[in-house]
N, C-alpha and C positions, 0 to 999 in steps of 0.2 A: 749518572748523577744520583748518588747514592739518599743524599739529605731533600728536602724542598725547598722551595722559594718561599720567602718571606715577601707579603706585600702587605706594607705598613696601610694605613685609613688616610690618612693625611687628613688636610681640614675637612672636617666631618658636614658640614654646610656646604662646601662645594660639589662637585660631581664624580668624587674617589670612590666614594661608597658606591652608588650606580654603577659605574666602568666595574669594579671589580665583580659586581654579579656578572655581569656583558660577556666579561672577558673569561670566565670561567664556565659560563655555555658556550664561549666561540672557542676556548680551549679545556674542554671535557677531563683529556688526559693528562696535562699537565701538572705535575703536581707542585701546589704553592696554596699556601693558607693565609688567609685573611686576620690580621692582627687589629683591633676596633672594638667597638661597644656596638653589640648587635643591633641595638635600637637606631644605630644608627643607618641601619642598612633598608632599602627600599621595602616596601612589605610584596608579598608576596613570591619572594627570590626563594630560591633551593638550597637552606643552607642547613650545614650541621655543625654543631657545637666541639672543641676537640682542647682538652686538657695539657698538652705537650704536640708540637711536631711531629714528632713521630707516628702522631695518629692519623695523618693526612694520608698517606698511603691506604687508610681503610673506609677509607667517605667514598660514598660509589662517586663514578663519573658522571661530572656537570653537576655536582653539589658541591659549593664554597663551603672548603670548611674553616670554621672561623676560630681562632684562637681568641675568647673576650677578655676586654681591658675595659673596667666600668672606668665612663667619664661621669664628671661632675652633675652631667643633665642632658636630656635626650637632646636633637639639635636637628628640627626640620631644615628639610635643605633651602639653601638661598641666605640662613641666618647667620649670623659671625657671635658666637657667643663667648664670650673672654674666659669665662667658667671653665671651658674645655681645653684652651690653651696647653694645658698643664697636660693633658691626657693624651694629645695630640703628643708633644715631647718624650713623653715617658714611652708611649707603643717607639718607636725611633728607637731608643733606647734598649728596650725588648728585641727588637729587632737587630740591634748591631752585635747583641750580644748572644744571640742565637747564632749569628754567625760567625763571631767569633772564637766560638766553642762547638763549632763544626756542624750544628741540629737545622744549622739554612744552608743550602749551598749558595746561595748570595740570597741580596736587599732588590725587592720595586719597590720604590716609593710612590705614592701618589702622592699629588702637589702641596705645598701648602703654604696660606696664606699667612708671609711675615707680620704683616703690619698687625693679625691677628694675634699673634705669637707674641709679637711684643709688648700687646697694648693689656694682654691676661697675663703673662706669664715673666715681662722683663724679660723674653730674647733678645740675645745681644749678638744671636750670629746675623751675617747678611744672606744665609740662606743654607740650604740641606747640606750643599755641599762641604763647606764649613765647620759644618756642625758635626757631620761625619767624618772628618778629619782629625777634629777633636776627640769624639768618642774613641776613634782607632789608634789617636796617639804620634797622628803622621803629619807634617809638616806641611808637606807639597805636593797636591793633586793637580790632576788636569781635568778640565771638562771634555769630553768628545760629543759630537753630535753622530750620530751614523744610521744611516740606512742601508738597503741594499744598493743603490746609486753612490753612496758618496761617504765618506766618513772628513769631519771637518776638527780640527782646536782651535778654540782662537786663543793666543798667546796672554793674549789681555783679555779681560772680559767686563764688569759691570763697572765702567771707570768712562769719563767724560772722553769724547774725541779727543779735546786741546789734551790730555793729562795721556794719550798715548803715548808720545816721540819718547816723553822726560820716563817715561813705565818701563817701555823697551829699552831693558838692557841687555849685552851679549850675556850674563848673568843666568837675567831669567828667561832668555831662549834657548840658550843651552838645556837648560833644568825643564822644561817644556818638551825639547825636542826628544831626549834622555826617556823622560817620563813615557811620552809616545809613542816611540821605540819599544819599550820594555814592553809596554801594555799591548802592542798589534803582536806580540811575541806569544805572552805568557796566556792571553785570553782569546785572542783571534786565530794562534795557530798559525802566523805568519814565517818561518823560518828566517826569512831577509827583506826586511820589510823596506818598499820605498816609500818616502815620503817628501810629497812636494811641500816646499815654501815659500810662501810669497812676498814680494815685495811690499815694504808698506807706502812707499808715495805713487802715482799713478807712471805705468810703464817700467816700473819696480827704478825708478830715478831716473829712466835713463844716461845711464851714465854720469852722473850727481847735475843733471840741467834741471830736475824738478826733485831735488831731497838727497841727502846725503848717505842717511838711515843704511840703506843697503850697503853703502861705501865701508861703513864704518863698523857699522853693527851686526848684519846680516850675513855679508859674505864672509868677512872673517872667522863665524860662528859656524857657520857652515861650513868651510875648511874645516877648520881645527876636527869637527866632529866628524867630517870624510875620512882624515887620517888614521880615525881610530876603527873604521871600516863600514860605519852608516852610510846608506845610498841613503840620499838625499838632494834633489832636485831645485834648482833654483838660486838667489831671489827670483822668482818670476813673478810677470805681470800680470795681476787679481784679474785682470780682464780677460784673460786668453786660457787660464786653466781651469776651468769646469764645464767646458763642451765634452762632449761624452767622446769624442777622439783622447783627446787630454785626460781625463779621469782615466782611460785604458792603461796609462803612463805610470799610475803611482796605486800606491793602498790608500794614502790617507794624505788630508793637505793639514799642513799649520799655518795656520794666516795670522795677522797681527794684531788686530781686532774683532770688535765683536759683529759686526755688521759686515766683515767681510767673508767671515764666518757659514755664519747663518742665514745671511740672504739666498747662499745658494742651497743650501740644501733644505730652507722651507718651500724654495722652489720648486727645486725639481720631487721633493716627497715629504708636502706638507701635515702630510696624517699620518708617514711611515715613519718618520724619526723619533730616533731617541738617545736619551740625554744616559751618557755613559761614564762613572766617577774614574777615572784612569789612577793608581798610584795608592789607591786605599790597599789594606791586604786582605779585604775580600773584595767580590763584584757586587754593585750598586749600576741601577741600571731604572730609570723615570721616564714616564710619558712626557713630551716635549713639548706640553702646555700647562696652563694653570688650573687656578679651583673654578675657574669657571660658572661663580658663585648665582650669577644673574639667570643664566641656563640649566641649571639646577634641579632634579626632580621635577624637569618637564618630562625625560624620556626625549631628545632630544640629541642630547653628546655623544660624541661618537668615541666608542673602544678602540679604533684603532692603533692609538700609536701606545695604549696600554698594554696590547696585546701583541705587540711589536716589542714592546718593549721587557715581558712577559718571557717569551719566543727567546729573544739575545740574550735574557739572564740564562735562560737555559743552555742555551747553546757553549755559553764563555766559561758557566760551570763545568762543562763536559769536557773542554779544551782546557779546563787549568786544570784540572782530574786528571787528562792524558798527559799532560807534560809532568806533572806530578810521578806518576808511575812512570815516565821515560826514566827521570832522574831516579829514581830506585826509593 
């Protein structure tokens, strides 16, 4: 990995700032620099100041080195100040665009709060994802959830149960499953990746006695996508695939929803997940919780899933590097 990680501040009142000192003494050698307004950073952390990227490679180890973006006003944690909004958005920005121009080898993002975003600055996306979509110019992403346990999509995601059935189309599971594919390929180093999908009514319909969905929607997607030489598994029943015999089965599940999703894999590795942008053209890769606004500059929050999350940017930069030089 020739460039570093970019890890954006995200909301600067939440617990972003914290984690990234945390995670940069639990990962010393890593190299990724902190993009933020120093003041916002806990006092007594190990950091060094650094004018371009490229100077991150010369900050000894377990010093953040910080790339500064002055906000509008310094911001004790636990406070939402609308002021900063604006500075919040722009580091994002800084960020996409370092990687875009090759100086990140990919984005963490730490969290950030929308309703913050929108109430300072007139955010109109529904979240990072979105918004990095936009900044790259790309249409249709996937979200992935993934640990070393389990990698999950859910086909649908922040949309009411009732507004599922009418959501899922064979459409946009095809362009999900596509997406999933490419991305276990180009970043995870998969050469033939399986991937389980589930059914969406209980028992995956059995047989259209509880939902037609699978009948209709599901299986035929799944054909048609077989033919073209995807392994893919299923409709199967959300209840029987993520015992750890069944996860041996597949690399990754698609499920249909967002709670069928994610129930399992906050399950089984609540502080080791993380949230993975599939389909952007660079890698984005977030801790799998919020700003955490209330727990705040206790000392308190735990780095985990930052430094998980940390860890896999690294690792999928490495693997889109090697396939990079496969292709010449």
């Amino acid at each position: 990995m020739s460039a570093p990680i970019a890890l954006t501040c995200g909301e600067p009142g939440g617990v972003g700032p914290e984690l990234a000192v945390a995670a940069r003494v639990a990962l010393p050698d890593l190299p990724f620099f902190w993009i933020g307004d120093p003041r916002h950073l806990p006092c007594g952390g190990a950091v060094a100041l650094i004018d371009h990227p490229s100077q991150t490679a010369a900050v000894p180890a377990g010093v953040l080195p910080v790339l500064p973006h002055t906000f509008a006003a310094a911001n004790p944690p636990g406070f939402l100040l609308p002021e900063n909004a604006k500075g919040v958005i722009e580091v994002i920005e800084r960020a996409v665009s370092y990687a875009m121009d090759g100086q990140a080898s990919a984005i963490c993002t730490a969290p950030l709060h929308k309703k913050a975003l929108k109430d300072g600055a007139g955010f109109s996306f529904p979240g990072h994802t979105e918004f990095l979509a936009h900044l790259a110019g790309v249409e249709n992403v996937v979200m992935m959830l993934a640990s070393p346990l389990l990698r999950v999509v859910p086909a649908t995601i922040h949309i009411a149960l009732s507004e599922v059935p009418a959501t899922l189309t064979p459409a946009l599971l095809e362009q999900v499953l596509r997406i999933t594919h490419a991305g276990l390929i180009r970043d995870f180093g998969l050469t033939a990746p399986r991937i389980a999908v589930a059914g969406l009514n209980p028992h995956a319909g059995e047989g259209g006695a509880m939902g037609h969905e699978e009948i209709t929607i599901i299986a035929p997607t799944l054909d048609r996508l077989r033919a073209e030489g995807l392994t893919l598994i299923g409709p199967m029943s959300a209840d029987t695939m993520f015992h750890a015999r069944a996860r041996a089965g597949y690399d990754a599940a698609v499920c249909m929803y967002h709670d069928q999703a994610l129930i399992p894999i906050k399950t089984l590795d609540f502080d080791g997940g993380v949230n993975v942008t599939l389909g952007l053209p660079f890698i984005r890769t977030s801790p799998d919780h919020g700003t955490a606004c209330d727990i705040a500059g206790r000392g308190i929050a735990r780095p985990d899933s930052l430094i998980a999350a940390l860890k896999l940017a690294a690792e999928m930069a490495q693997t889109r590097a090697q396939n990079r030089d496969l292709k010449g």
